[in-house]
N, C-alpha and C positions, 0 to 999 in steps of 0.2 A: 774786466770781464774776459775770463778765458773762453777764446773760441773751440767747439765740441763739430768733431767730426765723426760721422755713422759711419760706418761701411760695416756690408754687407758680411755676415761670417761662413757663409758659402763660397763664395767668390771675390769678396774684399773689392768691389766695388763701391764708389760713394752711396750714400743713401740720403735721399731729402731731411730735412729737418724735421717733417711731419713724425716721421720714426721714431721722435722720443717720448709722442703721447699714443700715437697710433698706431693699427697695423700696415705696412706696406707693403708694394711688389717690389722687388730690386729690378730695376728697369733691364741688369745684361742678364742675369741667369735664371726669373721670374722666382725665386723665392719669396714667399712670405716673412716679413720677417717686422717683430717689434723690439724698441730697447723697453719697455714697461713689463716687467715678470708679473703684473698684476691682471695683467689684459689675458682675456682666456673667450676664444670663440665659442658665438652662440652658438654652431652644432655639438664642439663638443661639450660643451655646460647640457645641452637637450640631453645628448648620450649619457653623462656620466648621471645624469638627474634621473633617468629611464632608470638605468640600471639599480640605483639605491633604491627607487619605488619597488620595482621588482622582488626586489631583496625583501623588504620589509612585508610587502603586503605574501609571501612565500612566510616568512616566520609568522603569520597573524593566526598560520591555520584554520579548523573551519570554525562560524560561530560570527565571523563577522557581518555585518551591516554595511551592504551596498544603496548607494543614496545618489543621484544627478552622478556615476560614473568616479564614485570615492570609495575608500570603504573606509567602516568606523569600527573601533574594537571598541563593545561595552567594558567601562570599569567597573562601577557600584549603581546599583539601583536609587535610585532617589524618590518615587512614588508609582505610585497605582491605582487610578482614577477611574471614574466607571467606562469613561472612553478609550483613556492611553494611558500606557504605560512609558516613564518617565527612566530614563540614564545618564549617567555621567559618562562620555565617550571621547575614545581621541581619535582622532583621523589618522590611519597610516600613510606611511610614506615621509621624506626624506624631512619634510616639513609638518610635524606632527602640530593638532591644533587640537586642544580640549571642547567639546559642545554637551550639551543640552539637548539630546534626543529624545524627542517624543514619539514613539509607535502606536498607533491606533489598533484599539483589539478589532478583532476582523468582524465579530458581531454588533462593532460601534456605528453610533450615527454618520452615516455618511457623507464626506466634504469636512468633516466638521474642524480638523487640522488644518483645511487648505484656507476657510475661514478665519480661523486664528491668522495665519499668515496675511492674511488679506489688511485684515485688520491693524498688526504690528507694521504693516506695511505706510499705510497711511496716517498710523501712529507718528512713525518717524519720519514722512515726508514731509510732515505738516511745517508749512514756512509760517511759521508765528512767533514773536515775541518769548525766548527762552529756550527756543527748538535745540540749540546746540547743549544747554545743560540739562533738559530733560530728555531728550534724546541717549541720555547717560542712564536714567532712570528707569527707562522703560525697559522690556526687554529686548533685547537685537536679533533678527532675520539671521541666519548663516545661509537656508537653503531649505525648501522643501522638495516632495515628489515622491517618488514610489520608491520605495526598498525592498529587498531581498535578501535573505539569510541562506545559504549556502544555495545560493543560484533558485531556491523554492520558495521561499515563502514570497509574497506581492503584501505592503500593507502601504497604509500613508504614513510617511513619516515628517515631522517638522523638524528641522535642524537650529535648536538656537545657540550665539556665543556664552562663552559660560560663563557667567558674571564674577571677578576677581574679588575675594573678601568675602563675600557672603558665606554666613556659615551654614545657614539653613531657616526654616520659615519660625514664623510665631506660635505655630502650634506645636513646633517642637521646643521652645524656648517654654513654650505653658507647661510641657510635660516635666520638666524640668523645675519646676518654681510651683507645684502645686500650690502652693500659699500665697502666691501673688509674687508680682518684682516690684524692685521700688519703684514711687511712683514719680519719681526724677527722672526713671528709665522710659517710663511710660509717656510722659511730657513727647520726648524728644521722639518718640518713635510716632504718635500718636501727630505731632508738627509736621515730619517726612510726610508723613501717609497723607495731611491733609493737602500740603502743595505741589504734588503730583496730582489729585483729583483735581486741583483747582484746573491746574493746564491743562488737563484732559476733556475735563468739564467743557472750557475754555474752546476746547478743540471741535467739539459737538460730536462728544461719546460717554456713555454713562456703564462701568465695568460689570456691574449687577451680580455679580456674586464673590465679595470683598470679607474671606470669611481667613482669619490664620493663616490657613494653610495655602494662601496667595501672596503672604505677606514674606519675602525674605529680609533678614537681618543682617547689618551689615555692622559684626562688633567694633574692631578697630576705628571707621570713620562715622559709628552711629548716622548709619543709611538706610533705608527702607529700599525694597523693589519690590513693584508691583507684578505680580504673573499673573495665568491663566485666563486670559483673555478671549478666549473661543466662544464665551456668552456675551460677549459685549455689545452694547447696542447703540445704536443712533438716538441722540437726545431728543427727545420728542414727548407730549403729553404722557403717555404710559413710562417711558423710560426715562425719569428724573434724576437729577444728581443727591435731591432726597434719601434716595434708596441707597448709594454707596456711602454717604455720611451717614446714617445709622447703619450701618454695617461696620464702618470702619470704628466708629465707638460701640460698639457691641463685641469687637474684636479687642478691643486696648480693655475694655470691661474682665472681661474671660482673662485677659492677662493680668490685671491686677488683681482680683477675687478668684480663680480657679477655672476651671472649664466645663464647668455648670452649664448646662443651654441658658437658664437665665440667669446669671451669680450676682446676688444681690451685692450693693455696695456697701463696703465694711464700712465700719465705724475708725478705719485709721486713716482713712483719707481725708486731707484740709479740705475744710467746708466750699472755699472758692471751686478747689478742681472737681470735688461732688455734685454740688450742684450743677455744672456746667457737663457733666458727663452723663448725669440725668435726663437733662435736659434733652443732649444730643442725642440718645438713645430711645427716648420714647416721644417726644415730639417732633412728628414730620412736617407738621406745618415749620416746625422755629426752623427746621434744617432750611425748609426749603427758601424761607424769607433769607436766611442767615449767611449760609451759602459757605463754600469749602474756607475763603478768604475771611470770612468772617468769623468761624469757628475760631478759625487761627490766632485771627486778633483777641479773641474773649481768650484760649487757651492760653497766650501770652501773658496775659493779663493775669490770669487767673493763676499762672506758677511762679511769676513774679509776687504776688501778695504772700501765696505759699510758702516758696520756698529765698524768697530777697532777687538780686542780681543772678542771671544764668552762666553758670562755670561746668566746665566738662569733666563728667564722672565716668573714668573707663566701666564698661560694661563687658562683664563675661559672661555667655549665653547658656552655661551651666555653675550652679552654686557652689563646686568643690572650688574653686577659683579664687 
């Protein structure tokens, strides 16, 4: 082992051993001094971080979206609902982050974002049995609170992170596939959709309005996410898990046969998955004995007879593909 001696390049004084991870003082001419070129003080990391913020949120010019003391520059529109209106946004400054901005129209019901948050909040705190993988599924809090557009407008805003892969929801995958998608596609999406209500169920929350345009698609890892959560309610006699399981096959319905309010079921669907999507769809007693776990198992069941052993069919959310 060859022995390593510090000194000082001010004064060439020794310097402690600490000097080779750390910053020191040279004890004779009070220099700071480290041997590690990687080591960079907190003030000036604060300063040079100040200044790129600076810099960036200066090129945003006007038009952006102030939020809890950020701003956000809108990308692309992604919807418009009768309460908010919905964007893809990234956050300036040095460390840009894509979200999921929702703005409430100023005529909307009141609270009704801070709700939603309230909600996705206890969504994801909830300490139960699969929290860390469905936790994945639901959607994620980034921030709520008031916003501002060029220092005037005040609205509510929800901040969510922007789910990676997801291309877009079910009712734009319908517009796309007026004739139905296969019904292989529909298994698999129609299985996601059921084992996120289980846990949610599970959790003592019922979504109540489980229509498409809640549903995102996730092509690549064939994944559902469930959004729009600002109706959702406490499990209780009036609010059943009944009602999102016929919702949620009323939805895989509209995607196999068209987007008819009620599209009736063609005749090319295997008798097993027919009947069982019938069932789910117009029987709320059977939802309700049957329950999200139980659908699952009959669906299983059911596309096994169809279709043999389950193997993985990429899916493209548009037919030129």
């Amino acid at each position: 082992m060859n022995p390593v001696t510090l000194i000082c390049p001010q004064c060439g004084a020794p310097l402690p051993r600490q000097a080779q991870w750390r910053t020191v003082v040279c004890t004779y001419c009070s220099a700071e001094v480290t041997h590690a070129v990687k080591i960079v003080k907190a003030a000036s990391f604060r300063e040079a971080y100040m200044r790129s913020r600076a810099a960036a949120l200066d090129s945003a010019g006007g038009g952006a979206v102030t939020c809890n003391g950020e701003r956000y520059r809108r990308l692309l529109p992604l919807g418009h609902g009768t309460s908010a209106k919905v964007s893809l946004a990234e956050r300036l400054g040095p460390m840009p982050e894509r979200i999921t901005l929702k703005l409430a129209h100023e005529d909307g019901p009141p609270g009704r974002l801070h709700r939603e948050a309230d909600i996705l909040r206890e969504l994801q705190d909830a300490a139960r049995p699969g929290a860390a993988y469905f936790s994945q599924r639901l959607p994620q809090l980034a921030g709520q609170g008031k916003a501002t557009t060029d220092g005037v407008t005040h609205t509510d805003a929800l901040l969510l992170r922007s789910p990676v892969g997801y291309w877009g929801s079910l009712a734009a995958v319908r517009r796309h596939y007026p004739t139905g998608v296969d019904p292989r596609h529909a298994v698999w999406m129609w299985r996601r959709i059921l084992e996120v209500l289980a846990y949610v169920h599970d959790a003592g929350w019922v979504h109540g309005r489980l229509g498409p345009e809640h549903l995102l698609v996730h092509p690549g890892d064939h994944g559902i996410l469930i959004i729009g959560w600002a109706d959702a309610q406490r499990r209780d006699a009036h609010a059943t898990p009944a009602r999102d399981l016929m919702q949620a096959a009323w939805s895989i319905r509209s995607l196999l046969h068209g987007g008819e309010d009620e599209p009736p079921i063609g005749p090319g669907l295997p008798a097993p998955l027919a009947a069982l999507l019938k069932n789910a769809c117009e029987d709320i007693a059977w939802c309700a004995r049957t329950g999200a776990a139980g659908i699952d198992d009959a669906l299983k069941a059911a596309a096994s007879a169809a279709f043999g052993a389950p193997r993985f069919i990429p899916f493209f959310p548009t037919p030129s593909r």
